[in-house]
C-alpha positions as CSV (number, residue, x, y, z in Angstrom):
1,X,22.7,-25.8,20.5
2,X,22.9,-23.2,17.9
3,X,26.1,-21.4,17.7
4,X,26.3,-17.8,18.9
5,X,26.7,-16.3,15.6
6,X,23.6,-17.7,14.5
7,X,22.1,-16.6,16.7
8,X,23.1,-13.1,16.6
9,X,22.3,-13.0,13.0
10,X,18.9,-13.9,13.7
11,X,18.5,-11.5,16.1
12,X,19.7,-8.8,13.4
13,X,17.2,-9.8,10.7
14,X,14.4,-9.6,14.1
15,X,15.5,-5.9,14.7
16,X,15.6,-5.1,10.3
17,X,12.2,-5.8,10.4
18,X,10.8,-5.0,13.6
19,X,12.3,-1.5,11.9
20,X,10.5,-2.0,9.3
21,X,7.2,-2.4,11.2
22,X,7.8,0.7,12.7
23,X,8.4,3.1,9.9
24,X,5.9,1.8,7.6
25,X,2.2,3.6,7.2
26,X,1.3,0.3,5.8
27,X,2.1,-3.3,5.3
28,X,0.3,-6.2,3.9
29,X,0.9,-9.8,4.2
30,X,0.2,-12.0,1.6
31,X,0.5,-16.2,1.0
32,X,2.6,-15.9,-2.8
33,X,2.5,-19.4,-3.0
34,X,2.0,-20.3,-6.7
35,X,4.1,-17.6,-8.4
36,X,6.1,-18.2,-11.4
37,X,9.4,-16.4,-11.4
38,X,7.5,-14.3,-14.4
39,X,4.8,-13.0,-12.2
40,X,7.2,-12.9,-8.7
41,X,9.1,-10.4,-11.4
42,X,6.2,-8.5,-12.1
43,X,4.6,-8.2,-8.6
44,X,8.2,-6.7,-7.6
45,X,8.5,-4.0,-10.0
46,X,4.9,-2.9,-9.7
47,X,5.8,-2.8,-6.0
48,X,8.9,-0.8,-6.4
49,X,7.4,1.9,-9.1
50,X,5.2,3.1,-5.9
51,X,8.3,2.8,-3.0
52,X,6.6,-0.4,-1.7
53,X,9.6,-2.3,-0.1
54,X,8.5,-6.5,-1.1
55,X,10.1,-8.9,1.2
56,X,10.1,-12.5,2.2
57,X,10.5,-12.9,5.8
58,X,11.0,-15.9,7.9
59,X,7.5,-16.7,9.6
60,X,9.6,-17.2,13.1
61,X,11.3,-13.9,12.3
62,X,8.4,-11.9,11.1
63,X,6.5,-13.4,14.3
64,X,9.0,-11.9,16.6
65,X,9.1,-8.7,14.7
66,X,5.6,-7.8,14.6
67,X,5.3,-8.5,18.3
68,X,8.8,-6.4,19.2
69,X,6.7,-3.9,17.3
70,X,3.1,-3.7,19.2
71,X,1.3,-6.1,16.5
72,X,1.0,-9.4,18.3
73,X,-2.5,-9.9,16.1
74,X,-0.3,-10.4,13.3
75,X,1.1,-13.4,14.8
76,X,-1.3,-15.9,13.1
77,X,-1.2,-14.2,9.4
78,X,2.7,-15.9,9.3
79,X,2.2,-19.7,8.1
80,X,2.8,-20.9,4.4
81,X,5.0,-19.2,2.1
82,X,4.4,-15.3,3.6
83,X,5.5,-12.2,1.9
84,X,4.9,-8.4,3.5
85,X,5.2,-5.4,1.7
86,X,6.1,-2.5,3.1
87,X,5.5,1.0,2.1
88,X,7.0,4.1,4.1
89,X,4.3,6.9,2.0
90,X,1.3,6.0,0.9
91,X,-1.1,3.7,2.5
92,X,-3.2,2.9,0.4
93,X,-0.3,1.9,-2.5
94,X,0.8,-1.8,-1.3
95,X,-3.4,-2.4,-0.7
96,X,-4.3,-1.5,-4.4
97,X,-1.5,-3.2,-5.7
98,X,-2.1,-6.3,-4.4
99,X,-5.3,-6.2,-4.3
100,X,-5.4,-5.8,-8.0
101,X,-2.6,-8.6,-8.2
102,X,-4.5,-11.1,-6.1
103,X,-7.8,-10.4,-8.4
104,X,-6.0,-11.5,-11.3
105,X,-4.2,-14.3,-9.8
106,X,-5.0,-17.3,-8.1
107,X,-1.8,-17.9,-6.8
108,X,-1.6,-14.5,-4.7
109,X,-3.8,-14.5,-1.4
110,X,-4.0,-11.1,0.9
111,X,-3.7,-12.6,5.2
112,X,-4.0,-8.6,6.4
113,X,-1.9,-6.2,7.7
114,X,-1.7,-3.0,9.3
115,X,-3.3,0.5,7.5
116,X,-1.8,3.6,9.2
117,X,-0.1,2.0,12.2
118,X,-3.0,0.1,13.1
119,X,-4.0,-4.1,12.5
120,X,-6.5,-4.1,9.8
121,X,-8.4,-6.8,8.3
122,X,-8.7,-8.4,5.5
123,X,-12.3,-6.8,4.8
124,X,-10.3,-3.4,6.2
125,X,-7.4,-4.0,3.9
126,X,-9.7,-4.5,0.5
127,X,-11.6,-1.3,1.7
128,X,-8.6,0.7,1.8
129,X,-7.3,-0.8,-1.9
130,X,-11.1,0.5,-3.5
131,X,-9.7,3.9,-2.5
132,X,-8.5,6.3,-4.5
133,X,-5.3,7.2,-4.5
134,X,-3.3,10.3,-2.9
135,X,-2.8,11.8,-6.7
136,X,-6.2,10.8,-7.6
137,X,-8.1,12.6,-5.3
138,X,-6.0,15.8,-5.2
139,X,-6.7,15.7,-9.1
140,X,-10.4,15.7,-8.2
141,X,-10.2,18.4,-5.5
142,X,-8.9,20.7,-8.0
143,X,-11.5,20.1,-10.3
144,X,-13.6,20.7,-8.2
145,X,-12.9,23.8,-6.4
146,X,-12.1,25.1,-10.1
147,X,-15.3,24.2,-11.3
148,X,-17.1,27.5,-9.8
149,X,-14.4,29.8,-11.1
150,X,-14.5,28.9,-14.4
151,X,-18.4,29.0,-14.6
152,X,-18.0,32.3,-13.1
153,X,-15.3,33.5,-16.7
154,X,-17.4,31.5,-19.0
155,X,-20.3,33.8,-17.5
156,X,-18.6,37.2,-17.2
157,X,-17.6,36.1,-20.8
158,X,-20.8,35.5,-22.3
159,X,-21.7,39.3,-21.1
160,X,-19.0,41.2,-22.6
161,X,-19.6,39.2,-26.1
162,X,-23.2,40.7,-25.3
163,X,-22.0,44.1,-24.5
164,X,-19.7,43.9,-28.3
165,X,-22.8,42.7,-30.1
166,X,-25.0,45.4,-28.5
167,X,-22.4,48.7,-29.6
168,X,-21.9,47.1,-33.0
């Protein structure tokens, strides 16, 4: 029988990432099995440049976890060599990331996840990662709502270089 201390230590590491679970907008699983320390490296810190926590979680612990947090679906995703990543502010980050990773690896392979505090597919998932991102689509907002005012100064422009050319 497993001594008491073991047992509350597990039962820590349960509620750490049943936290997790809870405060992230998103969180993909992925089989990593196949990484070179090179590419493990790599992975990480394009993980970290967009606050996207990268852990590897016990599948008995991340089992309990999902279900103590309301996504018993996720049950099945934890067999083989798992990985999660979590991120706390955008979405759509972890999904292009990996995504991107997975297409030019063999070794990574996306399970699912959740997207915005609900189970998502895999199908859902590589939907979400074609998306662009927060910073891309605010870019193309403002171009777009500038777009009429600055056809509206070219315009008022091109009258008073008429108006000059007619007094001269």
């Amino acid at each position: 029988m497993p001594k008491k201390a073991v047992i509350d230590a597990k039962a820590k590491r349960v509620e750490a990432v049943t936290e997790k679970f809870n405060n992230a907008t998103s969180a993909i699983i992925i089989n990593y099995r196949g990484l070179n320390v090179e590419e493990v490296t790599d992975l990480r810190k394009q993980l970290r440049d967009s606050n996207v926590a990268f852990n590897v979680i016990k599948n008995n612990i991340a089992v309990r976890a999902s279900k103590e947090a309301g996504y018993e679906e996720l049950g099945d995703l934890f067999k083989g060599p798992t990985a999660v990543a979590f991120s706390d502010e955008d979405p759509i980050a972890p999904a292009k990331i990996l995504k991107n990773f997975a297409d030019n690896t063999d070794a990574v392979e996306l399970k699912g996840g959740i997207l915005e505090n609900k189970v998502a597919s895999l199908d859902e998932i590589e939907e979400f990662a074609s998306l662009p991102s927060r910073e891309e689509s605010i870019s193309t907002l403002a171009n777009i709502l500038q777009a009429p005012v600055r056809k509206f100064a070219i315009a008022v422009k091109a009258v008073a270089e008429k108006d000059d050319g007619d007094a001269a």
